[in-house]
C-alpha positions as CSV (number, residue, x, y, z in Angstrom):
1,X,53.6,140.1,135.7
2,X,51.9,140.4,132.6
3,X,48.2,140.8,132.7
4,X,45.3,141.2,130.2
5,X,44.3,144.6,130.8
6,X,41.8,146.1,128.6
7,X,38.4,147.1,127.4
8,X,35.7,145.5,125.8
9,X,35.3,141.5,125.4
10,X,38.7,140.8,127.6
11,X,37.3,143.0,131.0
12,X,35.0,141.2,132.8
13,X,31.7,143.3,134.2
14,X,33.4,144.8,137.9
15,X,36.2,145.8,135.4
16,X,38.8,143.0,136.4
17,X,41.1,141.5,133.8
18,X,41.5,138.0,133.5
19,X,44.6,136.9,133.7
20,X,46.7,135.2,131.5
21,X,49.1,132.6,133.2
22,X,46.7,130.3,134.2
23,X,44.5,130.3,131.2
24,X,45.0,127.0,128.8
25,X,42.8,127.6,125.3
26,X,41.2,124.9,122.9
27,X,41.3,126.0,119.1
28,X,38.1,127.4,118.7
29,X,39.1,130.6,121.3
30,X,41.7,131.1,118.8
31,X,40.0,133.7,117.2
32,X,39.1,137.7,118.7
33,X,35.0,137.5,118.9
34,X,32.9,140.3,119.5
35,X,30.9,141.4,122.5
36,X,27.4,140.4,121.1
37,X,26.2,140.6,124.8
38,X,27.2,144.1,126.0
39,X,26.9,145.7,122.7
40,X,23.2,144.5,123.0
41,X,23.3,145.8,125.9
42,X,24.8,149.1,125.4
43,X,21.1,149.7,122.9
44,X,18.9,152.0,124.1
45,X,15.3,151.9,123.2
46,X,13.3,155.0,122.9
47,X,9.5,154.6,125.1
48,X,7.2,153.4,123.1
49,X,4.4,151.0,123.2
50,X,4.2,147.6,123.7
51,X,3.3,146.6,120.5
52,X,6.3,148.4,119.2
53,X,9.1,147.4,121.8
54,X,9.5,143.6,120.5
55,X,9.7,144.8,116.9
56,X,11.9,147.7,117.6
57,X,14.8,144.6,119.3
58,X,13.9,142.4,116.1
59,X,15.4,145.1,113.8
60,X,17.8,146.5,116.0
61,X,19.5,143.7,117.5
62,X,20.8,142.0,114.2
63,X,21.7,145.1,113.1
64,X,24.1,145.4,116.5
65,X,25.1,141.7,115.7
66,X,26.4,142.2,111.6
67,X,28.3,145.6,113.6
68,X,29.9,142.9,115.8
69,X,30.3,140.4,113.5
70,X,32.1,142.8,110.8
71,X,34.7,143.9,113.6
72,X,35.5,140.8,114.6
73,X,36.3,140.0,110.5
74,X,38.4,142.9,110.8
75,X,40.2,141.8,113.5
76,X,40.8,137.8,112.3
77,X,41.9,139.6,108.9
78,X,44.8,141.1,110.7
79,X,47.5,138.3,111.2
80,X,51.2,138.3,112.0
81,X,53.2,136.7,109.7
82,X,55.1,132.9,110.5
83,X,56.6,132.1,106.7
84,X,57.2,128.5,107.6
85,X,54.6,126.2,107.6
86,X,56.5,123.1,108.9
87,X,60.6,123.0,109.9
88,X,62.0,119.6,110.6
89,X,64.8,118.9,112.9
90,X,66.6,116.1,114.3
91,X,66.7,115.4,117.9
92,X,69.3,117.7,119.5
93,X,69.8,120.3,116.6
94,X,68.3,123.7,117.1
95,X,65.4,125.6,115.8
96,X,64.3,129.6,115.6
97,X,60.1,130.2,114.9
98,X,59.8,132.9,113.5
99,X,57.1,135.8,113.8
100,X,56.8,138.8,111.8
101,X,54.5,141.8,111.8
102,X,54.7,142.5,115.3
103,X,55.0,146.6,114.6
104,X,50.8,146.5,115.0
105,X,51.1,144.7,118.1
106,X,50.5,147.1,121.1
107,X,53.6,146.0,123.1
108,X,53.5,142.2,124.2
109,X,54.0,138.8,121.7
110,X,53.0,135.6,123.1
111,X,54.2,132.6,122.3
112,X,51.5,128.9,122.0
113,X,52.3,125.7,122.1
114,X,50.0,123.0,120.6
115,X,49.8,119.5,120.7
116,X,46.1,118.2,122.1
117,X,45.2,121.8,123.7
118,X,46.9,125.4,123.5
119,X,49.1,126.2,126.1
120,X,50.9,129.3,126.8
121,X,55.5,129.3,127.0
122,X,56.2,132.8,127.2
123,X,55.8,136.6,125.9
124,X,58.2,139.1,125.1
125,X,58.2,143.0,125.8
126,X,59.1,144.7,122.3
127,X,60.0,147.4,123.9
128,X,62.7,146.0,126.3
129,X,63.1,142.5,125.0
130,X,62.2,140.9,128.6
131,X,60.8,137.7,128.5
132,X,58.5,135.9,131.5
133,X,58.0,132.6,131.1
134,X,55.2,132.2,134.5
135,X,53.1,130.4,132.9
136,X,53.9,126.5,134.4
137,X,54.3,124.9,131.1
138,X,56.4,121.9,131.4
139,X,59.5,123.0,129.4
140,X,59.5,126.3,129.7
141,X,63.2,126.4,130.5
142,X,63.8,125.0,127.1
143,X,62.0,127.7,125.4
144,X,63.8,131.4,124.9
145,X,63.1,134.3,122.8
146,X,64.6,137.8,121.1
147,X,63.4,140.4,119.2
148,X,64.1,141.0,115.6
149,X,63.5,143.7,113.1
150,X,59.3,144.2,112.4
151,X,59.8,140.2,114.6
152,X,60.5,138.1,116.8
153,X,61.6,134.6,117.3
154,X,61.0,131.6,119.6
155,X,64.0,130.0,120.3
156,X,64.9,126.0,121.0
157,X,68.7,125.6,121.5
158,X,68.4,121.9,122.2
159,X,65.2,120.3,120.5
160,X,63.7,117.0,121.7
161,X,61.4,114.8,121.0
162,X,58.5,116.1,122.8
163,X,59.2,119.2,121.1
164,X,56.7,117.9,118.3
165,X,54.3,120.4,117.8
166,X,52.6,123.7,116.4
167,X,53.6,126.9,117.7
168,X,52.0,130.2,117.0
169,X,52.5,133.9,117.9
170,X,49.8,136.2,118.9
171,X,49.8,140.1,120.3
172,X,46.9,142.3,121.2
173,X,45.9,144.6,118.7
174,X,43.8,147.4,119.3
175,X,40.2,145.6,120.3
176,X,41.2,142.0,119.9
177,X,44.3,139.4,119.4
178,X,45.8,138.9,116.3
179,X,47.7,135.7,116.0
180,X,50.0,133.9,112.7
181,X,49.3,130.9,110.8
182,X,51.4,128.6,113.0
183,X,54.5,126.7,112.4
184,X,55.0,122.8,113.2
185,X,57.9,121.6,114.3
186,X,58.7,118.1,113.2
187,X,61.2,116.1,115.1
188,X,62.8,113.4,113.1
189,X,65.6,111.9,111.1
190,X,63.9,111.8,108.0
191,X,64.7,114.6,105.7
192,X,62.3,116.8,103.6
193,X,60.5,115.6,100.2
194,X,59.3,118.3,98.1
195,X,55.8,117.6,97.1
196,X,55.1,115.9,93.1
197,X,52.6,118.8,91.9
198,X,50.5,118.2,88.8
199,X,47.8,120.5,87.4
200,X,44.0,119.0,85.7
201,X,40.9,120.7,84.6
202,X,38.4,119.8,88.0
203,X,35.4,120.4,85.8
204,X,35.1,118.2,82.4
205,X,33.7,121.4,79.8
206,X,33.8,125.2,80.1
207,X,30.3,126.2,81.1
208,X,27.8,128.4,79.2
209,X,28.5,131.7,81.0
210,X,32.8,130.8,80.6
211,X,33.0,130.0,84.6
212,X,35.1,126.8,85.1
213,X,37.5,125.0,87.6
214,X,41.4,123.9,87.9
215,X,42.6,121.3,90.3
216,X,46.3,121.3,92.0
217,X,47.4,118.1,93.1
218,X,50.2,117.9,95.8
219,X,51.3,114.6,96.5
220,X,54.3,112.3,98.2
221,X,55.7,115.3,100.2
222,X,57.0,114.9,103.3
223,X,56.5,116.9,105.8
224,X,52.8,117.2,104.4
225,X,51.8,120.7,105.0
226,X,51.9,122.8,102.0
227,X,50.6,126.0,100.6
228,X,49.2,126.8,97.5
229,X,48.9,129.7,94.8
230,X,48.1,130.5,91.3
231,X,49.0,133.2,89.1
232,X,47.6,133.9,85.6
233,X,49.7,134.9,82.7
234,X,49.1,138.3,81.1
235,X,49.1,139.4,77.5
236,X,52.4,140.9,77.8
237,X,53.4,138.0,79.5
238,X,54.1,138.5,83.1
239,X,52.2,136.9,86.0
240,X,49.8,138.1,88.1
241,X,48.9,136.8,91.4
242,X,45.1,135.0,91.7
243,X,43.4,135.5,95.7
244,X,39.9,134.1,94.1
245,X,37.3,131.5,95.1
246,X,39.6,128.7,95.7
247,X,38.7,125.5,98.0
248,X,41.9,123.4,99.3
249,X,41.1,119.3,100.2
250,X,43.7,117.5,102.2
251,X,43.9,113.8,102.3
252,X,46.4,111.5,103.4
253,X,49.1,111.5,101.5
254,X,48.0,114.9,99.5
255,X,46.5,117.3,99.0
256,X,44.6,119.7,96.5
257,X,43.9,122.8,95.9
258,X,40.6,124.2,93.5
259,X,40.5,127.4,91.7
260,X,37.3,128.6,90.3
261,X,37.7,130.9,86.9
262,X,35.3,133.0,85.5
263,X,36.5,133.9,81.7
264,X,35.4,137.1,80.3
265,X,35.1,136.7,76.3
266,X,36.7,134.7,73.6
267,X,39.6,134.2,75.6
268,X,42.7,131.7,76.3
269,X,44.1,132.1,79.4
270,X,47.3,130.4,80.8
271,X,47.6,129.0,85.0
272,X,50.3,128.4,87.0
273,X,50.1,126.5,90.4
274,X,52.6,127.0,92.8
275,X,52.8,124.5,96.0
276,X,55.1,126.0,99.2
277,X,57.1,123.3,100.8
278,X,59.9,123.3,103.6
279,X,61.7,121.9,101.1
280,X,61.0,124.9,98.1
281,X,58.2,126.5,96.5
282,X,57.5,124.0,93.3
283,X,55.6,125.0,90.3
284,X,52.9,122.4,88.1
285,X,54.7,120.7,85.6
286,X,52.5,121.9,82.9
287,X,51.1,125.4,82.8
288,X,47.0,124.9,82.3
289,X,45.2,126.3,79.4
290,X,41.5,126.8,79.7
291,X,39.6,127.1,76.6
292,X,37.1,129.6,76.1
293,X,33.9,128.8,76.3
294,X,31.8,128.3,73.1
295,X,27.8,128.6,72.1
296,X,27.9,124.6,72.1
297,X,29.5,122.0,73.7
298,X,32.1,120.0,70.7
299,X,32.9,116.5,72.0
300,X,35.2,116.0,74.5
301,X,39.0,114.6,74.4
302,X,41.7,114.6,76.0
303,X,43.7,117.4,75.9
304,X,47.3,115.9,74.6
305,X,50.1,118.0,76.8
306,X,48.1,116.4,80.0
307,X,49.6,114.0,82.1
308,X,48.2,110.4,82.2
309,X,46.5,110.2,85.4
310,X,46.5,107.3,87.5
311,X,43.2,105.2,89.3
312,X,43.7,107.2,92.9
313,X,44.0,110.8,90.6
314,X,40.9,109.9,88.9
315,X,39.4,108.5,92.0
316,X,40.4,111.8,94.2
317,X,39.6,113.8,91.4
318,X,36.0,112.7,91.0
319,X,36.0,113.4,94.9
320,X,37.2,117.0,94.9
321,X,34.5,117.6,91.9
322,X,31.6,116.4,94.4
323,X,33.0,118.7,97.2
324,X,33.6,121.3,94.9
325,X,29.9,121.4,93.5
326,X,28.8,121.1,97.8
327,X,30.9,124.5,97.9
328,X,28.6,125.7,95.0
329,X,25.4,125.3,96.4
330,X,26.4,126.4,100.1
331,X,27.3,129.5,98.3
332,X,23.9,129.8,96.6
333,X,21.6,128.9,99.7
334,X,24.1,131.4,102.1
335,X,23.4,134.0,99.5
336,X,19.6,133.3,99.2
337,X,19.4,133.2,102.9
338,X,21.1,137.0,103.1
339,X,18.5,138.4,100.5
340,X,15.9,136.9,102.2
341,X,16.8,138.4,105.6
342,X,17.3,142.0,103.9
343,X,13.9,141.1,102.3
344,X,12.5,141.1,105.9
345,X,14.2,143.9,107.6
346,X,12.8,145.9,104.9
347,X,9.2,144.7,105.5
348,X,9.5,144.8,109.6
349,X,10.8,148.4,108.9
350,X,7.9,149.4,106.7
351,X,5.6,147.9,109.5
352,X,7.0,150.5,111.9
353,X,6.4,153.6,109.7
354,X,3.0,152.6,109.1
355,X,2.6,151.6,112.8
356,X,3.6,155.1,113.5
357,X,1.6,156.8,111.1
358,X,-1.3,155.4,112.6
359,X,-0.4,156.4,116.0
360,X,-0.3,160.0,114.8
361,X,-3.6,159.8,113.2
């Protein structure tokens, strides 16, 4: 029987682990969160006075909480590794899910189903390769799994229809679990599209400090999961990959992908979108050039090597602009917000050492 046995946020307070097999999950406990509650309660407070007590938990406790809060980033950073976003089968065929990265795992991969809820098949012992599927989910006997190299993979010899779903891997690493993007498994007769990808400038002018915006449009794929990525061409040529502020919109039908640029100097710089599909990776039509940004704005026009766009582009275009400025100023306020709460610490901290001064005097 495999049982969740260890320290921290999984124990509960008399020490007893909570056990697995019975334990169904919603998508927000999908993600390893820290112990804010015994970590606060691990902080001991020197004697002091009154007066000094209160203020001493103001500083101290969000202090104990950013601790917490960096950890569990640390740990949601970790992920195994499921390639496929989407496979598509017919009914009857069969299907292997695969899960790699497993060498960080401590021992154990567990396998999720998920359709309205997460619900647990099975796990597999790396070690051994034994798999226990006690965990009452309704096809479990459907289900199988084997180890591969730095992997593993879940198994379906004989897919059905109720077999529509996402499934993800997840281990326990070191302090918290670590699970993989997911894969969905689409059950049908239709075969895969590869997405139509096109590339437009999101923002109409380079602005005065040379920051600026490209929008990746994936549309009339099927199925419609994708993944993007860009990749700037050097001077000598080659590409290198892009991991910077980008903001991804999904709509019916499509879905976009926005990559904000900052240009350093008199520049012209060359983008390339790339869109993963089940069906093949696909690359924009047109490589985007950005111009660089100049003293004063010349009048506009259309750049000639850009596609014509249709009503719904312009119409989803002008929609990802709006969200794209929302992302803009949510950045700004979050920002103000942190300096302001350093601002305070500071102060509250400066109250204490004068506070203490005077108490010595």
């Amino acid at each position: 029987m495999f049982l969740l046995q260890s320290s921290g946020c999984a124990a509960g307070a008399d020490g007893s682990s909570e056990r697995l097999s019975e334990t169904t999950w919603s998508s927000s406990d999908l993600t390893a969160r820290p112990c804010l509650a015994s970590a606060a309660s691990e902080l001991h407070f020197s004697p002091a006075s009154p007066e000094e007590t209160p203020l001493l938990t103001m500083i101290l406790l969000p202090a104990a909480a950013l601790c917490c809060l960096a950890s569990a980033l640390v740990t949601m950073a970790a992920q195994l590794i499921q390639d496929h976003l989407t496979l598509t089968r017919r009914v009857g065929g069969k299907v292997s899910i695969s899960c790699g990265g497993t060498e960080v795992c401590d021992r154990y991969v567990l396998w999720f189903q998920k359709k309205e809820t997460f619900s647990m098949i099975l796990y597999i012992d790396k070690e051994n390769g034994y798999v226990y599927k006690g965990y009452n989910h309704p096809q479990k006997d459907d289900f199988s799994a084997v180890n591969k190299q730095n992997g593993c993979e879940l198994q379906i010899n004989k897919v059905k229809l109720d077999h529509s779903a996402s499934y993800y891997c997840a281990c326990w690493k070191s302090g918290g679990f670590i699970f993989g993007s997911g894969t969905k498994l689409v059950v049908t007769d239709e075969q895969p599209v590869k997405p139509v990808v096109s590339v437009y400038p999101a923002a109409s002018a380079v602005g005065p400090e040379g920051s600026s915006s490209l929008l990746c449009l994936a549309s009339a794929m099927f199925p419609p999961l994708v993944r993007f990525s860009w990749k700037r061409q050097k001077e000598d040529g080659g590409l290198e990959e892009l991991e910077g502020e980008q903001l991804e919109i999904r709509e019916s039908g499509r879905t976009a992908s926005i990559l904000m640029i900052h240009q350093k100097g008199h520049s012209t710089e060359k983008y390339h979108c790339y869109v993963k599909h089940e069906g093949g990776t696909v690359e924009a039509h047109t490589q985007q050039e950005l111009p660089a940004a100049a003293a004063s704005c010349p009048p506009e026009r259309e750049p000639a090597d850009l596609p014509a766009l249709q009503p719904a582009d312009l119409s989803f275009q002008g929609e990802c602009r709006v969200k794209l400025f929302c992302l803009l100023y949510t950045v700004l306020i979050v920002k103000s917000l942190v300096y302001c709460c350093g601002l305070s610490l500071m102060m509250m901290m400066m109250m204490v050492v004068n506070n203490n001064n005077a108490h010595h005097h």
